[in-house]
C-alpha positions in Angstrom: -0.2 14.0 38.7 -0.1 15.7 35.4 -3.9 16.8 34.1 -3.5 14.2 31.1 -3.3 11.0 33.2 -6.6 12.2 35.4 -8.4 13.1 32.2 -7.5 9.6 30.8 -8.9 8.1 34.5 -11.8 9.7 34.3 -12.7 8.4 30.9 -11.6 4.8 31.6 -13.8 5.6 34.8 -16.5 6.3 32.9 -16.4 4.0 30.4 -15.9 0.9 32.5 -19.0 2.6 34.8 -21.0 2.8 31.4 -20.3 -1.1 30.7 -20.8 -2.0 33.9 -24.3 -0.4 33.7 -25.1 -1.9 30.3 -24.2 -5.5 31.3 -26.1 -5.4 35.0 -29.7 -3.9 33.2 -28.9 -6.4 30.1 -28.1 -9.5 32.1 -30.4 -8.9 35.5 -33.2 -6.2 34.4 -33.7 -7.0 30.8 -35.3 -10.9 31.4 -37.8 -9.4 33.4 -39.1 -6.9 30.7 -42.0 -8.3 28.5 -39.9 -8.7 25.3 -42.2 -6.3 23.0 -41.2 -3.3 24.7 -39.3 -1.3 23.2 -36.3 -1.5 25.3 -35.4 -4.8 23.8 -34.1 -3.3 20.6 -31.6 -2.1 22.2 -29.7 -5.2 23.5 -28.2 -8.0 22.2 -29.8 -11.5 22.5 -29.3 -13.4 25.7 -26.6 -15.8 24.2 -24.5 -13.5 24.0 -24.3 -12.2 27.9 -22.5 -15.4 28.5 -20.7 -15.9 25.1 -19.3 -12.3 24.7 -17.1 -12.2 28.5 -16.1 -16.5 27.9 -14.4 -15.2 24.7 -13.1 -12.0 26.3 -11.3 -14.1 29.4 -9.9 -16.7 26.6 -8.3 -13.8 24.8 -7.3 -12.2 27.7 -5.6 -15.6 28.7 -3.6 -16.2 25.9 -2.4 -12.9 25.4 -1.1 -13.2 29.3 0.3 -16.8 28.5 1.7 -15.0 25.8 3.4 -12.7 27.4 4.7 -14.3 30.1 6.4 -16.4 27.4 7.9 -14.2 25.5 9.7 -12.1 29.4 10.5 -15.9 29.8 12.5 -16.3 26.9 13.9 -12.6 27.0 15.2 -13.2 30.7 16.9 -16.7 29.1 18.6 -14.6 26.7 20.1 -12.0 29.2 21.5 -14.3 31.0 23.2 -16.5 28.3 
């Protein structure tokens, strides 16, 4: 394994541990906090703990559908 691809793991490590951590206080800590602290500021609302990873999946979906489309049609191709 060359040093580059564990330097890039580690920070994709870290950065999915970071949004891990920001999510769990935000969605599971954060209702629980009187909302004049200070902490609030922040975070985003509450809506958007539910609306930000629905509209993550959906483009995550249709960039998969899309791809799997477009190998489809490249594999109909090759063999015509």
């Amino acid at each position: 394994m060359d040093l580059a691809d564990k330097a890039v793991g580690l920070l994709l490590s870290v950065i999915s541990l970071s949004v891990f951590t920001y999510y769990t206080f935000w969605v599971i800590i954060l209702p629980f906090v009187d909302t004049d602290h200070f902490v609030h500021k922040y975070f985003l609302p509450q809506e958007y703990a539910i609306l930000i990873p629905v509209f993550a999946l959906a483009a995550l979906l249709c960039f998969l559908c899309m791809f799997v489309g477009y190998v489809m049609l490249k594999s109909k191709k090759k063999k015509a």
